[in-house]
N, C-alpha and C positions, 0 to 999 in steps of 0.2 A: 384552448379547448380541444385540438387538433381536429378539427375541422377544417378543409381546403374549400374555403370560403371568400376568398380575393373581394375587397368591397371599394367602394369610391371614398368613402372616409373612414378613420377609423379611430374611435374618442378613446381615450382614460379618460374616466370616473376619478380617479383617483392615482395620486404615485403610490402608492405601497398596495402591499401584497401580501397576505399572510400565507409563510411558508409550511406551513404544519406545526411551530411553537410559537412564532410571532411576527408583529406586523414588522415590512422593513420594505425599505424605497426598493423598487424596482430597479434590474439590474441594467448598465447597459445592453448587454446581450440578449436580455428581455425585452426591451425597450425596440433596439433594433429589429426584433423576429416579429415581433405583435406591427409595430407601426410600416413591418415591410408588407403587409396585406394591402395596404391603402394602394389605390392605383387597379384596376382592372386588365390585365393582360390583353393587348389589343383595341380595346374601349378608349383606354385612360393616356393621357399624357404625363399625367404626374397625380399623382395623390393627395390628400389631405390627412395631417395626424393632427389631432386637436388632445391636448394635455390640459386638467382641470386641477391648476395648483389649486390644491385643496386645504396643504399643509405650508409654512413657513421652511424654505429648503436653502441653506446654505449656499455658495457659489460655488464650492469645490465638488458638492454633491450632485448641483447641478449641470456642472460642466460634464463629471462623471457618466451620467443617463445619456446625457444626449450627445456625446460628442466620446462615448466610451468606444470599447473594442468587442466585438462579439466573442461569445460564449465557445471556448475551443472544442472540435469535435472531433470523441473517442471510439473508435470501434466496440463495440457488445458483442461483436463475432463469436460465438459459438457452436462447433461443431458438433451435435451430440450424437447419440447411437440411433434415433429413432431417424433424424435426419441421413444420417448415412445409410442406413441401410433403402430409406426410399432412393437415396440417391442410385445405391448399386442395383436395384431393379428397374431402372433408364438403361439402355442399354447404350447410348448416343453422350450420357452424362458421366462424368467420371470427377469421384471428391475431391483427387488433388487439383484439375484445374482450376475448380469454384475454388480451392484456397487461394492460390496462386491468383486470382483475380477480384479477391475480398479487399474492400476499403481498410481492412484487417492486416492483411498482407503489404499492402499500396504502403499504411502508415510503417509499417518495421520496418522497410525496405527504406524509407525515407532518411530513418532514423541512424539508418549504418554508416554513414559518412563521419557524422558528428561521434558516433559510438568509436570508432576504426582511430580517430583524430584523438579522443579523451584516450581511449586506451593507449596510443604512443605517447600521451603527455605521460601519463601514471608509470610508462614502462621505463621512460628516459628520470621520473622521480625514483624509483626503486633501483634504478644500477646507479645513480647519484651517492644514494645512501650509504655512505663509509661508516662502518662501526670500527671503534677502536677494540681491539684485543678479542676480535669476533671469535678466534679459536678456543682462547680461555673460556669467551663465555656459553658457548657452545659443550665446551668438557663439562665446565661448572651445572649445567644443564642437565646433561646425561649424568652426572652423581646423583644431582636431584631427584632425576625421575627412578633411578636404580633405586635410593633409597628408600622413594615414597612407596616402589614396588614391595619393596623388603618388606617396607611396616607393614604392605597389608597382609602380604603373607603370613607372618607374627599373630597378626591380628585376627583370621582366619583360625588359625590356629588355637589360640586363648580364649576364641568365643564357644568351641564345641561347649556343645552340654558337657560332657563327661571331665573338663578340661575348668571350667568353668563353674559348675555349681559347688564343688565345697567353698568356693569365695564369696557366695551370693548370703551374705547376712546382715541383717538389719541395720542402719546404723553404718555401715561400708559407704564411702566415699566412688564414684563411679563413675568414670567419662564416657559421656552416649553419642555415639556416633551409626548414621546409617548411609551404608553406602557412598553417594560425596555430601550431606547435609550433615554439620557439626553440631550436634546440640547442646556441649559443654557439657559442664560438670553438673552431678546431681548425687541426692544423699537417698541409698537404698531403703523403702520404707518397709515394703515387705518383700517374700520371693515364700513361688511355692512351685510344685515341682510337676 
């Protein structure tokens, strides 16, 4: 409900939950957040979470809830303009350290080891990679795209109006192409000028 409301017990009515299309058991990481209210800070020694199987629940489902992994937590950090510019009228505050000290930052920053690591594996798979006859197919290549170049040049050409319209007659056979979409063959029905 987010309400900071720490209570001495704290019941399910119910396992499920309706997420905005349908009912479905409650998540571990649900599970975990709601029943960690139980317990009062300072008051309490320990808490009470009381769960009212309401429903017939599997053992893998239920192992799931209760004995699952909490829900992983993503930064929403967003910098926008109305906030910077409050920020540049502090004179004491300055944007880039608030980036540099965002749970936003903390996570990328975590992330570079593992990034740094995958990117030496991909680098050590890419110089592995031996093609046979890579010069061929590199020539082979380069005719390719000269050719393709050709045609459309050709093809620029052949489409002016002036170039163009004494073929346009009814009953003419016609290849419709735009730009990079092909749209095949088609039989000219009428043309008017």
């Amino acid at each position: 409900m987010g309400i900071n409301m720490p209570a001495k017990t704290v019941v399910f009515t119910s396992m499920e939950k309706f997420d905005g299309d349908e009912f479905r058991f409650v998540s571990g990481g649900e599970y975990i957040q709601m029943s960690g209210r139980a317990g009062r800070r300072g008051l309490d020694d320990r808490g009470i979470t009381i769960l009212m199987a309401n429903k017939k629940l599997e053992p893998e489902n239920a192992k799931q809830l209760l004995k699952g992994q909490s829900d992983p937590l993503y930064s929403s950090f967003h910098l926008g303009y109305n906030m910077l510019l409050n920020m540049m009228r502090i004179e004491d505050i300055h944007p880039e350290d608030i980036l540099m000290h965002s749970f936003h930052q903390f996570q990328q920053e975590r992330k570079c080891p593992e990034l740094k690591s995958s990117l030496v594996t991909k680098l050590q798979e890419y110089k592995s990679i031996h093609i046979e006859d890579e010069a061929l197919i590199k020539k082979k290549q380069k005719l390719k795209d000269q050719a393709n170049k050709i045609k459309d040049e050709i093809r620029r050409i052949v489409v002016k109006p002036e170039n163009i319209a004494p073929f346009l007659v009814p009953g003419r056979l016609i290849h419709v192409k735009t730009g990079q979409y092909d749209w095949g063959w088609g039989v000219l029905v009428s043309f008017s000028k």
